[in-house]
Structure formats: C-alpha cells, structure tokens
PAFI-934075 format. One line per 5 residues: number of its first residue (from 1); for each residue z, y, x negated of N, C-alpha, C. Coordinates in steps of 0.05 Angstrom, whole numbers, padded with zeros to 5 digits. Atoms other than C-alpha are relative to their C-alpha. Example, Ala and Ser with C-alpha at 12.3 -4.5 7.8 and 13.67 -1.06 7.14 Angstrom:
2
1> 00000:-00024:-00018:00156:-00090:-00246:00000:00024:-00018 | -00001:-00024:00016:00143:-00021:-00273:00014:00022:00015
% end
This chain:
326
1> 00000:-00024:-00017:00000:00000:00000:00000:00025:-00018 | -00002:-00034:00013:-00008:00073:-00016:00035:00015:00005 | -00029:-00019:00009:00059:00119:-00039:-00001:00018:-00012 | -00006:-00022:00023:00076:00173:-00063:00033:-00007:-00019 | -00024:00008:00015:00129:00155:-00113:00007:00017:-00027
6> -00001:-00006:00029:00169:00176:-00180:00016:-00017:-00009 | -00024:00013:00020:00207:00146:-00241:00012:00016:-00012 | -00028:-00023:00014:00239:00211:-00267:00008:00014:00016 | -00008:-00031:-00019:00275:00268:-00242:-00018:00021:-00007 | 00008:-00029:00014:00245:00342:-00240:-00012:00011:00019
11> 00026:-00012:-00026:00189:00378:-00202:-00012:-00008:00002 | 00025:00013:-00017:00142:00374:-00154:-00022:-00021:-00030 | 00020:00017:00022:00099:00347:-00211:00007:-00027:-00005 | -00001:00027:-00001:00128:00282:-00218:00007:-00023:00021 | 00013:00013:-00025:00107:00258:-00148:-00021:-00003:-00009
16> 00019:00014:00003:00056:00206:-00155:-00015:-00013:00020 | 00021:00017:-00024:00002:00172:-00114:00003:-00029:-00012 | -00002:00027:00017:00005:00101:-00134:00003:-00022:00019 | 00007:00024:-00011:-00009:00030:-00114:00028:-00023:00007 | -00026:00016:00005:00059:-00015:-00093:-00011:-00024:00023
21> 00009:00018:-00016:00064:-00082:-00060:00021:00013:00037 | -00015:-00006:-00022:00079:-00075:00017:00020:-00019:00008 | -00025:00011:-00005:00151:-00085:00038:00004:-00025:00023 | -00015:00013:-00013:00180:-00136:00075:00029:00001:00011 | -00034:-00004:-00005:00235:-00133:00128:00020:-00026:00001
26> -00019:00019:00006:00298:-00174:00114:00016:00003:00036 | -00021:00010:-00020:00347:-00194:00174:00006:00030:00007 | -00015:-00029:-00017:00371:-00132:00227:-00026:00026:-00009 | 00011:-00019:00013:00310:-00089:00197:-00023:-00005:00010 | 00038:-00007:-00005:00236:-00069:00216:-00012:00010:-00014
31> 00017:00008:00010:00178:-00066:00186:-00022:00028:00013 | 00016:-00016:-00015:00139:00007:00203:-00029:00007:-00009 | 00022:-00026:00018:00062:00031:00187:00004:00023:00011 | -00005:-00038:-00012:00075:00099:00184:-00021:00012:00000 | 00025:-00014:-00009:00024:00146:00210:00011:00033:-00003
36> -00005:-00021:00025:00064:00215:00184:00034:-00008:00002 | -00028:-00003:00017:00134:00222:00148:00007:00035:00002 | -00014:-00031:-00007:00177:00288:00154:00006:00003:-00027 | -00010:-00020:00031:00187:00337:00092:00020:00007:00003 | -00026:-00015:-00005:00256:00353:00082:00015:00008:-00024
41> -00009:-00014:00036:00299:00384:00023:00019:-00018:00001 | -00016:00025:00023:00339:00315:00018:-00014:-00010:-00004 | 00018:00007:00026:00274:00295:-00017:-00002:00008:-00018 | -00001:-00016:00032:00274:00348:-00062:00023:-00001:-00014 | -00026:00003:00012:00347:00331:-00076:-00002:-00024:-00007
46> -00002:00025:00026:00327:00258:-00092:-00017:00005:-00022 | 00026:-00009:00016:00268:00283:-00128:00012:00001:-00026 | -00018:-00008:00019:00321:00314:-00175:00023:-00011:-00002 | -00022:00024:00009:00365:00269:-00180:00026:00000:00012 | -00032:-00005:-00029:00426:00286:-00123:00007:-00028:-00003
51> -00016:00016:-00009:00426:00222:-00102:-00005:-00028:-00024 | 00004:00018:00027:00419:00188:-00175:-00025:-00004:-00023 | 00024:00006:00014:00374:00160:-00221:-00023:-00022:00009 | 00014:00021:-00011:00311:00134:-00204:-00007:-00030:-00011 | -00005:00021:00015:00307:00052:-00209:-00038:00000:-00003
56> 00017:00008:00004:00237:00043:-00226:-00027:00020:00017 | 00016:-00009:-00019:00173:00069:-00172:00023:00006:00018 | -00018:-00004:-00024:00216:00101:-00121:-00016:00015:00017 | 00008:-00027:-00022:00194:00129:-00059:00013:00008:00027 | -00020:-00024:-00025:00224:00183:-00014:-00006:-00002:00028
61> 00006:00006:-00035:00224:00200:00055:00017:-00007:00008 | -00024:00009:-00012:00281:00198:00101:-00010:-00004:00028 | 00015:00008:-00038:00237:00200:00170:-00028:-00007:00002 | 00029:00015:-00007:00177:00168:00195:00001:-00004:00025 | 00007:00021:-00027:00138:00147:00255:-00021:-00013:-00006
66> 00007:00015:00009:00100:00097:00268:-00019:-00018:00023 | -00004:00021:-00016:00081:00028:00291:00018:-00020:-00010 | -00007:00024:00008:00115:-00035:00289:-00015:-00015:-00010 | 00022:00011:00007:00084:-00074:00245:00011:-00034:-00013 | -00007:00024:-00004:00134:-00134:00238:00036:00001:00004
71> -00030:-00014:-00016:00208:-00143:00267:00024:-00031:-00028 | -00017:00007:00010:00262:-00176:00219:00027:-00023:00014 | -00025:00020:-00014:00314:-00238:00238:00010:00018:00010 | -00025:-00002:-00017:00357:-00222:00296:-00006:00033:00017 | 00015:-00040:-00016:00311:-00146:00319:-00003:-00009:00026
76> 00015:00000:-00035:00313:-00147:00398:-00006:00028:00008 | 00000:-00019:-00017:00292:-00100:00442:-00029:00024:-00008 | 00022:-00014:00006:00229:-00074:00403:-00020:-00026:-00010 | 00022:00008:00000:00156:-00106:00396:-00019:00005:-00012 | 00015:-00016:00014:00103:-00102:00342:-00024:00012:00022
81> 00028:-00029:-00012:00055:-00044:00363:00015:00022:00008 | -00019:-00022:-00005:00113:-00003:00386:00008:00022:-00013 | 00002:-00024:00014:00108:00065:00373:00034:00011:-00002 | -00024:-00005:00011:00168:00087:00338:00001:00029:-00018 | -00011:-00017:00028:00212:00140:00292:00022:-00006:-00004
86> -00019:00015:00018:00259:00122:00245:00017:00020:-00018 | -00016:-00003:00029:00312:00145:00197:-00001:-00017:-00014 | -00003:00008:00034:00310:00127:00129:00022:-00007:-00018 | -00025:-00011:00022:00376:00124:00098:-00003:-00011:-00036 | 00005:00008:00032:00348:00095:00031:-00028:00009:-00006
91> 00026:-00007:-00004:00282:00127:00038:-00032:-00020:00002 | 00025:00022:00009:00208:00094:00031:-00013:00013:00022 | 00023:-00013:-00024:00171:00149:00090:-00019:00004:-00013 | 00026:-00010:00015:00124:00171:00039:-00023:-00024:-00016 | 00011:00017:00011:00080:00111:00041:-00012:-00019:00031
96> 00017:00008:-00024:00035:00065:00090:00026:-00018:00015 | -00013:00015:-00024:00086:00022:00107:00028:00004:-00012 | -00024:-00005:00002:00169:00028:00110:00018:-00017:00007 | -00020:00022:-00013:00227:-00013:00126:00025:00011:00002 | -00024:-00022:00000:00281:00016:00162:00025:-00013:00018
101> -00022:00015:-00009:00347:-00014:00198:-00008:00005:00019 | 00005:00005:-00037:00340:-00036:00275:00008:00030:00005 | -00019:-00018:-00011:00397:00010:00288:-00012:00032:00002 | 00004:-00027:00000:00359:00076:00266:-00026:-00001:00008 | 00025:-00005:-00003:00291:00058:00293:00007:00011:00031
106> -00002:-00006:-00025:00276:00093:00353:-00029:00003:00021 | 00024:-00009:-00012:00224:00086:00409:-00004:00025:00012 | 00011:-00032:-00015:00184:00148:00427:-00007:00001:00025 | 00004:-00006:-00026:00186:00163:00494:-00036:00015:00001 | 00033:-00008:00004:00107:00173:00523:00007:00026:-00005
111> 00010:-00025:00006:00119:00250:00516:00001:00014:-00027 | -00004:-00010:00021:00130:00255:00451:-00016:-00025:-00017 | 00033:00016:00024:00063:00231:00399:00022:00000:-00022 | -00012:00003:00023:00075:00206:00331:00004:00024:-00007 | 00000:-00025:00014:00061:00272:00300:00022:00012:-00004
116> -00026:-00015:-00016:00117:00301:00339:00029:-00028:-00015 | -00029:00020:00010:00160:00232:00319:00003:00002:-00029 | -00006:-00016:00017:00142:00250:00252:00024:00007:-00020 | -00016:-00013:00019:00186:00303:00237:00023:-00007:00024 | -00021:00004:-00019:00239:00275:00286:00023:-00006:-00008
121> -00022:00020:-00001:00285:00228:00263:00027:00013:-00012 | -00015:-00016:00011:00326:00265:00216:00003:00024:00001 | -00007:-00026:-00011:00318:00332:00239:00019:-00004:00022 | -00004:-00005:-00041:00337:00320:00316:00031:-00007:-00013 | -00021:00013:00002:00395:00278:00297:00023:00002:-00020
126> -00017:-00027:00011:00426:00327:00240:00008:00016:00020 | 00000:-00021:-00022:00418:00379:00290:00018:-00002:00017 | -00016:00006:-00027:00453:00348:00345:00028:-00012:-00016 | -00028:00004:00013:00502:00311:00307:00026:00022:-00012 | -00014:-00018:00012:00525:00375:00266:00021:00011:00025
131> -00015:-00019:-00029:00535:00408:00345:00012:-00010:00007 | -00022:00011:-00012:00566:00352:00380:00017:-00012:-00022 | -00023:00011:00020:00601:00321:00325:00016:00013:-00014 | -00021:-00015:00018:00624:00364:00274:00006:00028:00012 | 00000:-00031:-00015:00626:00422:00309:00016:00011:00028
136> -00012:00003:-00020:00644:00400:00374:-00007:00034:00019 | 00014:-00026:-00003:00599:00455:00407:00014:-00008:00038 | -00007:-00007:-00025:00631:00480:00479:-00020:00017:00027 | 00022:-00018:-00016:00591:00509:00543:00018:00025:-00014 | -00004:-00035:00006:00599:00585:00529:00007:00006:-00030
141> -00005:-00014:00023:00607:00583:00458:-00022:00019:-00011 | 00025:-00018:00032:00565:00630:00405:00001:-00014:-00026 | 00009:00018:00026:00534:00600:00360:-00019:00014:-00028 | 00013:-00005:00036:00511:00623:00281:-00012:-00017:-00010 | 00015:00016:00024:00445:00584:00249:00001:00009:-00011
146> 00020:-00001:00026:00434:00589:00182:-00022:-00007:-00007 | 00025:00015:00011:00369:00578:00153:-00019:-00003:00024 | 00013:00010:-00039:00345:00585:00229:-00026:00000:00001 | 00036:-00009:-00001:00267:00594:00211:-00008:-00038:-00009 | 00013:00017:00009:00272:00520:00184:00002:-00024:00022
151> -00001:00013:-00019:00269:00450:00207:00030:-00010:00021 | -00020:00015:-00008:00337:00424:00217:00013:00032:00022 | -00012:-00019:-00015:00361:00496:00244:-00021:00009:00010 | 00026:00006:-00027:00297:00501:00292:00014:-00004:00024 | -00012:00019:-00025:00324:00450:00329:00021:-00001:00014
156> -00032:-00005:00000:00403:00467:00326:-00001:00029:00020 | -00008:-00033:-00014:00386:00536:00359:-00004:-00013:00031 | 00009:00018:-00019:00351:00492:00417:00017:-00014:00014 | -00015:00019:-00008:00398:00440:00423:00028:00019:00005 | -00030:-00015:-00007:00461:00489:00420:-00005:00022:00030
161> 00009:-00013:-00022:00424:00522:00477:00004:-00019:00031 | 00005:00027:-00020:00414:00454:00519:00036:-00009:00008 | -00019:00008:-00007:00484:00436:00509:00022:00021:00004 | -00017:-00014:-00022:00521:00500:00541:00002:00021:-00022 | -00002:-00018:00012:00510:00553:00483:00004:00025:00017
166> 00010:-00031:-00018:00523:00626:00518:-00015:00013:-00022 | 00024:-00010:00012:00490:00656:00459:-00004:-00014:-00032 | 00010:00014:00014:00454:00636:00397:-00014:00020:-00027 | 00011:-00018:00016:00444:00675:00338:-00014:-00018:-00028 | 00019:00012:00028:00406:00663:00259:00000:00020:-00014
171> 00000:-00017:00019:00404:00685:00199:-00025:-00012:-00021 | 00025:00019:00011:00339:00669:00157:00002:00019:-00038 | 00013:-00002:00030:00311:00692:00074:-00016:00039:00008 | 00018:-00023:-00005:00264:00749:00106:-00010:00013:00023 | 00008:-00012:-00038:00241:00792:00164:-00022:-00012:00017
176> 00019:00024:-00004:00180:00748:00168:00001:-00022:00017 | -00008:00026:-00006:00215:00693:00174:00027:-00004:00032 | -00020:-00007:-00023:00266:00729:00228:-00024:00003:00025 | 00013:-00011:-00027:00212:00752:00270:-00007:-00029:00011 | 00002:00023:-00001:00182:00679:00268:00016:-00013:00017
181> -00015:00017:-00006:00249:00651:00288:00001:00005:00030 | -00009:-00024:-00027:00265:00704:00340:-00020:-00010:00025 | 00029:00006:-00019:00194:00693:00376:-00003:-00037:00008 | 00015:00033:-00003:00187:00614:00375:00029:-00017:00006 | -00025:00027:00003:00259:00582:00389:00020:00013:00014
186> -00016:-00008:-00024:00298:00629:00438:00027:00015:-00012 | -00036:-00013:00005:00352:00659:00398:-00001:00033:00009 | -00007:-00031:-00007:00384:00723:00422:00000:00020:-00020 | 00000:-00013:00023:00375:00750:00350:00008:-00013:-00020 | -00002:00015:00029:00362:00735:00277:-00007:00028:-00017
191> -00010:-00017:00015:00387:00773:00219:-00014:-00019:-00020 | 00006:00019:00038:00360:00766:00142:00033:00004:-00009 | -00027:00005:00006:00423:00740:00110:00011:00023:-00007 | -00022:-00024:00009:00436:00796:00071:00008:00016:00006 | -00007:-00013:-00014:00483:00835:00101:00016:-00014:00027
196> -00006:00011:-00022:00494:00787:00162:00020:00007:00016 | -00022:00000:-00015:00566:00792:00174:-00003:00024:00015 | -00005:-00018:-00013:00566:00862:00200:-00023:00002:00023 | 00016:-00010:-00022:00506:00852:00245:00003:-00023:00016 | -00012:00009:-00027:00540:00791:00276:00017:00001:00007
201> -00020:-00015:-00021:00602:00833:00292:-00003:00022:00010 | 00017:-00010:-00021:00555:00879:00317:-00007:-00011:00025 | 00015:00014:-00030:00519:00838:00366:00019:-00016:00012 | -00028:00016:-00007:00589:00801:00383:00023:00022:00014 | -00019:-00017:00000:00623:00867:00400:00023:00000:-00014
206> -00017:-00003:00019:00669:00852:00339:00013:-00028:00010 | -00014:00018:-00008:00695:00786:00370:-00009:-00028:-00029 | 00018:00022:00013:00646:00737:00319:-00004:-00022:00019 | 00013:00031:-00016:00625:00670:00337:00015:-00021:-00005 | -00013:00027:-00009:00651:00604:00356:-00006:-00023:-00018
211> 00010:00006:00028:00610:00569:00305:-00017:00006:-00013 | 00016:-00012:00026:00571:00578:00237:-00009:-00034:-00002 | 00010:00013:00009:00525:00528:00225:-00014:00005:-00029 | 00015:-00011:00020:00507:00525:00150:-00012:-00023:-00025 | 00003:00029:00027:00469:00482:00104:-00005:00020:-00028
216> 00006:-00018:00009:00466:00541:00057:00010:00003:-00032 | -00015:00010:00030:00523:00539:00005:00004:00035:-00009 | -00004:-00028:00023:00559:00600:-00043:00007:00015:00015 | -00018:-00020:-00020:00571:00665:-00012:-00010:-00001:00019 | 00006:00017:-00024:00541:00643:00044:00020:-00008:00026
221> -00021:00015:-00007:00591:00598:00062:00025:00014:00006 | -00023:-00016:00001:00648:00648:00044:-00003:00025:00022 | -00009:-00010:-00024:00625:00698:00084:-00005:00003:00028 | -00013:00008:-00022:00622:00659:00145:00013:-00003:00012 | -00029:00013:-00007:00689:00645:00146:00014:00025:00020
226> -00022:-00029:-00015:00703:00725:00164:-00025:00009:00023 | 00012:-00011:-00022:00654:00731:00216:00010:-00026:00032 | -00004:00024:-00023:00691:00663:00262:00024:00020:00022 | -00018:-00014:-00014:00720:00692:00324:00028:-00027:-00002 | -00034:00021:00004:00797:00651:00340:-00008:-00020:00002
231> 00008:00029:-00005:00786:00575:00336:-00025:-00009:-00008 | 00030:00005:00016:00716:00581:00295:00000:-00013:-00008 | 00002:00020:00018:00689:00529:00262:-00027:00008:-00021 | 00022:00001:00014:00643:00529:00206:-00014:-00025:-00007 | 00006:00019:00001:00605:00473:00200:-00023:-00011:-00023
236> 00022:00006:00019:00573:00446:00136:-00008:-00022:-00009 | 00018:00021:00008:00516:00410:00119:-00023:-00005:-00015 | 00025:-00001:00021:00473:00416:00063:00019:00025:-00010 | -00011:-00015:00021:00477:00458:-00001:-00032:00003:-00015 | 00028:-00005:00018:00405:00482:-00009:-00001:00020:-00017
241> 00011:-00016:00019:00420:00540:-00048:00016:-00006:-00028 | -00008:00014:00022:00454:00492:-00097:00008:00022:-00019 | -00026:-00011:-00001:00513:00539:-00110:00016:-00022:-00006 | -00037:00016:00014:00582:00508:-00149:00003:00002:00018 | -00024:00015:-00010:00626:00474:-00106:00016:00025:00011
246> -00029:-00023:-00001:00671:00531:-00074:00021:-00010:00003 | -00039:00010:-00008:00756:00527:-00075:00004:00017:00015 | -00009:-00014:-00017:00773:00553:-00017:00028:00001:00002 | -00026:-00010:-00015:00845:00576:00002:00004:-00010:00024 | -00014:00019:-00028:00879:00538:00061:00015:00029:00007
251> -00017:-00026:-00003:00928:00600:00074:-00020:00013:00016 | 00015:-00010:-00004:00867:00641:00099:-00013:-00009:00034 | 00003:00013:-00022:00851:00581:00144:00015:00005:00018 | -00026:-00006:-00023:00914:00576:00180:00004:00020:00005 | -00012:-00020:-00013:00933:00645:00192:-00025:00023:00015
256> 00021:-00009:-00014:00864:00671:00219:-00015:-00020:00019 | 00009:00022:-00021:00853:00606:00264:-00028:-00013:-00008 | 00031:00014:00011:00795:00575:00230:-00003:-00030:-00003 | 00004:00028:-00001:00761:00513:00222:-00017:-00007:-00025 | 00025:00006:00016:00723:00488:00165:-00005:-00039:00005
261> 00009:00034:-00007:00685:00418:00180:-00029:-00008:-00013 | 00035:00008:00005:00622:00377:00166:-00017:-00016:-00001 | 00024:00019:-00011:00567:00332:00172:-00014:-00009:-00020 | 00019:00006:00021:00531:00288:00125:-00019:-00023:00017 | 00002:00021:-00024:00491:00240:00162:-00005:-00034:-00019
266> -00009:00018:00010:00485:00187:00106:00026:-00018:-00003 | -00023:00016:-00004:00556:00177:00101:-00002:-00010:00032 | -00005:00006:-00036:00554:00177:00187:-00021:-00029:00003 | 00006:00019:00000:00508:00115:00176:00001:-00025:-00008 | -00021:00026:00004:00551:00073:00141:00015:-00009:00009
271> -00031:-00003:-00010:00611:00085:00165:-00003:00001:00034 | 00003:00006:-00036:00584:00094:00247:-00021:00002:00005 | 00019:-00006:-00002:00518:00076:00253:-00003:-00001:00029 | 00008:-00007:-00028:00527:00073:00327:00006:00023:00004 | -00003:-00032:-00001:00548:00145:00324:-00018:00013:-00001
276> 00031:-00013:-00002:00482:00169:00300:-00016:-00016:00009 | 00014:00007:-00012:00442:00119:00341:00004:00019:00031 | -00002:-00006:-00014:00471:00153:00400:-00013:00031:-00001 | 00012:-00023:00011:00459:00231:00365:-00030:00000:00011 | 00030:-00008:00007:00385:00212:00349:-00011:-00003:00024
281> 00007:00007:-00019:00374:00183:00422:00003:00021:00014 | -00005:-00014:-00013:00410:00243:00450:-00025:00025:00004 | 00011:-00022:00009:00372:00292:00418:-00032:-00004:00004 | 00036:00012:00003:00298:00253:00420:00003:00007:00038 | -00001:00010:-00030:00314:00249:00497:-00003:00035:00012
286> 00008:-00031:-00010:00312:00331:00499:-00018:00019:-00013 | 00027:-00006:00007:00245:00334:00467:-00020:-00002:00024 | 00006:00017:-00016:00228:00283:00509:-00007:00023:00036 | -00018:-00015:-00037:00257:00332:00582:-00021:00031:-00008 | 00013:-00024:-00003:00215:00390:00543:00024:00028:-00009
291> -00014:-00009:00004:00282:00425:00525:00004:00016:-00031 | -00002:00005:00028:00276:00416:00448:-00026:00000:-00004 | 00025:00007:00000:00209:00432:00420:00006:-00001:-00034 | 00005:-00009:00018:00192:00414:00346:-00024:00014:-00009 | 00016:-00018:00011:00149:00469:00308:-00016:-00009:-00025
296> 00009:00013:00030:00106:00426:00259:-00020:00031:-00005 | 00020:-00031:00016:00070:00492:00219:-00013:-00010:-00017 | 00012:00006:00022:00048:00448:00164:-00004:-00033:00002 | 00014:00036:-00001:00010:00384:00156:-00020:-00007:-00030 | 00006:00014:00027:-00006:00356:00087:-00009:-00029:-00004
301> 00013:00026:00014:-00047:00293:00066:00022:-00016:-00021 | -00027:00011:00016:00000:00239:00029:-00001:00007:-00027 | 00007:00000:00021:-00034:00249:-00031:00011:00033:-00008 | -00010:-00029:00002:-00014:00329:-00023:00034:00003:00000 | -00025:-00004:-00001:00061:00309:-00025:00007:00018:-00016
306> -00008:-00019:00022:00069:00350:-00084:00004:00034:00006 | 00000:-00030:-00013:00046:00418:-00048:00020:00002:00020 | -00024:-00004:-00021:00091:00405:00007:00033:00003:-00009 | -00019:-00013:00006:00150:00405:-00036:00007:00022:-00019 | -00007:-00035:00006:00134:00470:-00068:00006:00012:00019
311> -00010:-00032:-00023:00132:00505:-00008:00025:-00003:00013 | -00035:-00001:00003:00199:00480:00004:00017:00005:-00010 | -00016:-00011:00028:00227:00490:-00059:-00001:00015:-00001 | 00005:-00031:-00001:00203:00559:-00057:00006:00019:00022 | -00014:-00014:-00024:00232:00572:00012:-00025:00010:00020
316> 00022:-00002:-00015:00163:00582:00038:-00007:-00001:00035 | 00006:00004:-00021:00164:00540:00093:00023:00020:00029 | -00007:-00002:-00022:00174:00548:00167:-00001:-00018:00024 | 00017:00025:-00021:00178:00503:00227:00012:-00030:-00020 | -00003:00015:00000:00178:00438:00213:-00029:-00010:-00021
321> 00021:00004:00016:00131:00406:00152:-00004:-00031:-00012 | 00010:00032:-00002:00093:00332:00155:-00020:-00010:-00010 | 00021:00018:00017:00053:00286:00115:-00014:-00019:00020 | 00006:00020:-00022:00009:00247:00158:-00018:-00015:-00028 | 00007:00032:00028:-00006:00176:00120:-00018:-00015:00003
326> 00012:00018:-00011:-00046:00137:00169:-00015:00015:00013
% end
C-alpha cells in the first residue's frame, strides 16, 4: 500500500511517500481503506517526536474514513463495505489502508460523506469531550475558544452552542482569521489574542466567562485564568504553541473560585474507551441533525502530506484540513 511515512524526527521534509506491506487486523480491531485522513497538529507533534522515537517506517494519522475492508476476531455489529470514521490512537490514517480498534470505529450516518468523516473522528470527539467532560459545559454558560478559526475549536464553538451555550466567544492569531471565524461558525464574537482579556470583560460586562477552552499553552493559559467569571473552568488540551510547562499557584485558585481541568483524549482511550465511544457518537450524531458543520478549507493529495503540514505549522490554516487517499 501507499503511505506517507518517516524514520526521523523534524520537518515537514521528512514525510515520505513510500511502499509498505498492507496491515492486518488482529482480534477486537478493523481493517479500513481509507478514502481521506484528517490533518491535525498531533501529527506534527509525532512528526517531532512528542510522542517518541520513531520505530522504523512510521505512519501518522489519528483519523480516517473509509470502508471496511476486513473485520478482526470477535468485531460485531459492522460489515465489510461499511462506510466508516475512525480514531487512530496509534496512528496509520496517512495511507490506503488502516487498522483501528472496533471500539473507535464509527459508522457514518447517510448525511454525513466520507470527506466530511474524514476530518471527523478526532476533531468531533476532542471537541465534545473537552465540553461535556472536562469542562462539564452547563445550559447558559459562556464559553471562551481558543484557536477558534481552527479544526478542533470550529467544532467546540458549535457543539458548546448545541449543548445549552448562552454565549460563545474566540480568540484566533489574526483579524483574518477572526473575521473567518465570526462569519462561518456562529460565535457572538472573536478577538485576535492579543489583548483578549480586556475585550472579553468587555463583551461580558466585566462578569468573564464560565469556560476557557485552550489548546494554546504559555501566557495564554495564564491569562485565562483572570478573565473566569465565579466557578470558571479552564480547560486544557493541547500545547500548540509549545511553551514550558507553567507552575501555577493553587492559592490564586481557591480564593478567586477557579477551576483548572483537562482533556487528553489518548489517555481517555485507555483508561475509558467507552467514554469516548460515547463523545465521538455524541458529537458525529450533531453533524449528522445538521447542528455541527465541519469546514474542510483544504484538501491535499497523500503524496502532498508535506504541504499540509506546513500550513499547519505555520498557523496558516483554517477550517478543517484533509488528505484524500483513495
């Protein structure tokens, strides 16, 4: 089969096209040809080595859709030809064919095409998980994206809408990228970061917000903490602007009523993979209703994986950005 694969860490440049044998699924696991894979910046974090060293040909990709293309000892309830999307939690989207655990495959309801399943699996199901899980999002809260022009906070403005948001704000890189957000995804207003806090205790009448969604990292993070109205939570998940580690102060916590929490969804698939089977179902199911739309802006050839994670790396993108394979 065709892949895009590497054997070192570094940049875009050492993504490869290259020839591997096609996988086989073992026991509890399926067997997908994928027809496109979702771009996300926890590829560019294995790319570089986040989540280790690479053993040999490795290839990325945390979402895919698909078909079934063979079902593994003990798989009920799905059929080869069955159009599917999947999480990844060990990757292998960026290639003709994938093998991914029963538990995270998911059938696509008719209203939602591969294309659309795509960039699904791991967006939708971050998204939703961060709100109902870590977050524990309430009708009438206010809600703070970060990063709101991209994929995973797209969707979070959407879904925090669906599940009883009263309002919905963002903070994006550029005015570009605000107007973008503002226009295509329903928020009541998006701010370029810099600066933020004071223009969402502006638009808050000085009260702030209920939660901060942030996959952001650094001062960022810190000064979220002073824009949470009483009982705020901040909720983190990702560290794209790969920023040191902050030490936060507990003291600060407690006596201004705060919350700091967060979301990884790898660990949430070891440790409860029926937790995010439920998430990704939740969240696919209000694509599905028309509630949740994803914004694919970019569509790249597999062989183009390389360009697609510049314009990530470089903060470029917008929307939602997919390799179609098949």
């Amino acid at each position: 089969m065709r892949a895009i694969a590497f054997k070192e860490t570094g940049g875009p440049e050492v993504l490869r096209l290259v020839d591997l044998p096609d996988p086989e699924p073992g026991p509890g696991e399926v067997l997908i040809r994928v027809a496109y894979a979702g771009v996300n910046y926890g590829e560019i974090q294995h790319r570089l080595g986040d989540f280790g060293a690479p053993d040999g040909e490795t290839v990325t990709g945390l979402e895919a859709s698909g078909r079934v293309a063979a079902l593994g000892e003990g798989v009920e309830g799905l059929s080869v030809g069955d159009r599917v999307a999947a999480y990844l939690p060990d990757g292998g989207g960026y290639a003709e064919y994938a093998v991914a655990p029963a538990s995270f495959v998911l059938p696509l309801p008719d209203e939602v095409d591969l294309r659309t399943g795509g960039g699904a699996a791991l967006v939708l199901t971050t998204a939703y998980g961060v709100l109902a899980g870590a977050a524990r999002v309430a009708p009438g809260d206010r809600v703070l994206v970060h990063a709101a022009a991209g994929g995973v906070g797209s969707a979070a403005a959407q879904i925090a809408r669906a599940l009883g948001a009263s309002a919905v704000y963002g903070t994006v890189s550029t005015p570009e990228k605000a107007e973008y957000a503002r226009s295509t995804f329903g928020y009541d207003d998006v701010f370029v970061r810099d600066g933020f806090p004071e223009a969402v205790r502006a638009a808050t009448d000085g009260r702030g917000v209920d939660i901060v969604l942030d996959p952001v990292g650094g001062p960022t993070r810190l000064a979220s903490m002073d824009v949470l109205a009483p009982f705020g939570r901040v909720t983190v998940y990702g560290e794209a602007a790969r920023h040191p580690d902050l030490t936060l102060p507990v003291l600060p916590i407690w006596k201004n009523n705060r919350t700091l929490t967060g979301y990884n969804i790898g660990d949430l698939s070891r440790r409860d993979p029926e937790a995010l089977r439920r998430h990704a179902l939740s969240a696919l199911g209000l694509v599905a209703s028309g509630d949740v739309r994803i914004d694919i802006t970019e569509e790249y050839g597999l062989e183009k994986a390389e360009e697609a994670h510049r314009l990530l790396g470089e903060g470029r993108n917008r929307g939602k950005v997919v390799l179609r394979v098949a």
